[in-house]
C-alpha positions, -999 to +999 in steps of 0.1 A: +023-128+141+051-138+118+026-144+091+013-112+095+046-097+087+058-119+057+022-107+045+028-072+046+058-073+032+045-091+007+019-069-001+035-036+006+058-051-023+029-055-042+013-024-038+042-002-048+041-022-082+009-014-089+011+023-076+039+024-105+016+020-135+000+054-124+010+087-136+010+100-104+024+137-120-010+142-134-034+145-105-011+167-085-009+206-096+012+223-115+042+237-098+036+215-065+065+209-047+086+172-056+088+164-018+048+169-013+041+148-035+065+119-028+052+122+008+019+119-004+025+086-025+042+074+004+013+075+025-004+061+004+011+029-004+013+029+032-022+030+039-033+010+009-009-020+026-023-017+056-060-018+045-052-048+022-031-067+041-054-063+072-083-074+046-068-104+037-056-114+075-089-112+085-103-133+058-080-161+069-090-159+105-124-154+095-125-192+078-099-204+105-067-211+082-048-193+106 
């Protein structure tokens, strides 16, 4: 279980690094409130984490490295 957690930390790192090199003002509306759309990014780093990290997890288990 420990690995499981050093790897989404690891990747939740990594996902909010990528998220950063979109210009996440442009697909929301004009006028839309600031805390909308924070909340909005912020589920979705959270559910791109997850999905990855939970990708990757599996793959090890999948060819027994873990």
């Amino acid at each position: 279980m420990t690995f499981k957690f050093v790897l989404y930390c690891v990747i939740t790192i990594s996902v909010i690094w990528t998220m950063d090199t979109i210009n996440i003002n442009q697909i929301f509306k004009k006028n839309v409130n600031p805390l909308q759309a924070k909340l909005f990014y912020f589920f979705l780093v959270l559910s791109m984490s997850y999905l990855v990290t939970n990708c990757i997890y599996d793959l090890f288990q999948s060819i027994h490295l873990l």
